[in-house]
N, C-alpha and C positions, 0 to 999 in steps of 0.2 A: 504494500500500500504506500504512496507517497506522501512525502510528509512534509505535511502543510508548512513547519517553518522554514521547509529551502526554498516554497514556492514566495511564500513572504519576502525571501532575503532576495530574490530576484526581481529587478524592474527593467524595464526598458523605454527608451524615449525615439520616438519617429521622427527625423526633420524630412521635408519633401522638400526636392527642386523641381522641378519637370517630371521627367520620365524617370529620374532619379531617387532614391532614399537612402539616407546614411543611419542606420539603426544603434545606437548607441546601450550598449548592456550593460548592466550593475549587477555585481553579485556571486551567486553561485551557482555555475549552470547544472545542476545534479535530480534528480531526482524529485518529481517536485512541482522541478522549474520549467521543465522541458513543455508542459504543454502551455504557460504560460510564453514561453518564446513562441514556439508553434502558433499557437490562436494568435498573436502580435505578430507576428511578420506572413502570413500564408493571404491575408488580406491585399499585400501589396503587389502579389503576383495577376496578373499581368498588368495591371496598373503601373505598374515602375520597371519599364526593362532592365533597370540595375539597383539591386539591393545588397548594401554592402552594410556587412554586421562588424560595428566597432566593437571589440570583445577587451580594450584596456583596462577597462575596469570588474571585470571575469575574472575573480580569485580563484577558482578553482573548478573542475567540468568534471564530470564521470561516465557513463558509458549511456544514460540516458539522454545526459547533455550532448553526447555525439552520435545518438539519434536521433534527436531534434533537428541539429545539422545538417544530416545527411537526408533526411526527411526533406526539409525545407528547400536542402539543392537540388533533389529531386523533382521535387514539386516546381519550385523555381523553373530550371531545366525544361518540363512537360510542356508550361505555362506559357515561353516564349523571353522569361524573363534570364539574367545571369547574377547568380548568387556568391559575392566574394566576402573574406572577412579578413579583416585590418589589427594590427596589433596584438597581438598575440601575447600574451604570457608564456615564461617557462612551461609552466604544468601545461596546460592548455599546448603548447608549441610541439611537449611531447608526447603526447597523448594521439596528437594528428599524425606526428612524426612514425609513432611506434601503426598506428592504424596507417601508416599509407596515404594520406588523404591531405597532408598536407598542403605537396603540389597541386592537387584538386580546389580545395578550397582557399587558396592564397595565390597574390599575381602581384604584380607592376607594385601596387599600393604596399607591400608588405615588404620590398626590397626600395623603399624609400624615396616613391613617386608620391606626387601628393596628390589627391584626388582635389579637380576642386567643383565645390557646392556653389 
């Protein structure tokens, strides 16, 4: 059962440009949280052909949190939309790292281009 206080500890905030959104997350993406990201970003597909998830403030992810992910870039993906995520943490970097999914979910932005809104 997930448990209500990692959903609490997770927030996230929407800015929109155009076709654009830069999704800014707080917290902890674990168990919990994951459908709280899920229901906040699966709206913006195909509305936003680029959704990129600021994850700087993401202390810490677990295996649900990188199904919500991987969920979302799918979805994304289906959609018409392209699903990237910026900023990374250690924990977070390795977790992508050790699943593979790194190169996947990470580009240009992550190697110190700067996106701009």
């Amino acid at each position: 059962m997930p448990d209500a206080t990692a959903a609490n500890s997770f927030t996230l905030e929407v800015e929109h440009k155009g076709s654009k959104a830069l999704v800014h997350c707080h917290g902890r993406l674990v168990a919990g949280a994951a459908k709280p990201l899920f229901d906040g970003v699966k709206p913006l597909i195909p509305e936003c052909k680029l959704i990129v998830l600021d994850l700087a403030d993401v202390k810490s992810m677990d295996s649900m949190g990188l199904g919500a992910l991987v969920r979302l870039y799918v979805s994304a993906s289906g959609g018409g939309s392209r699903l990237e995520l910026i900023h990374l943490g250690k924990q977070v970097r390795e977790l992508l790292g050790l699943t593979h999914l790194l190169s996947v979910l990470t580009d240009m932005c992550e190697q110190g281009v700067t996106m701009r809104f």
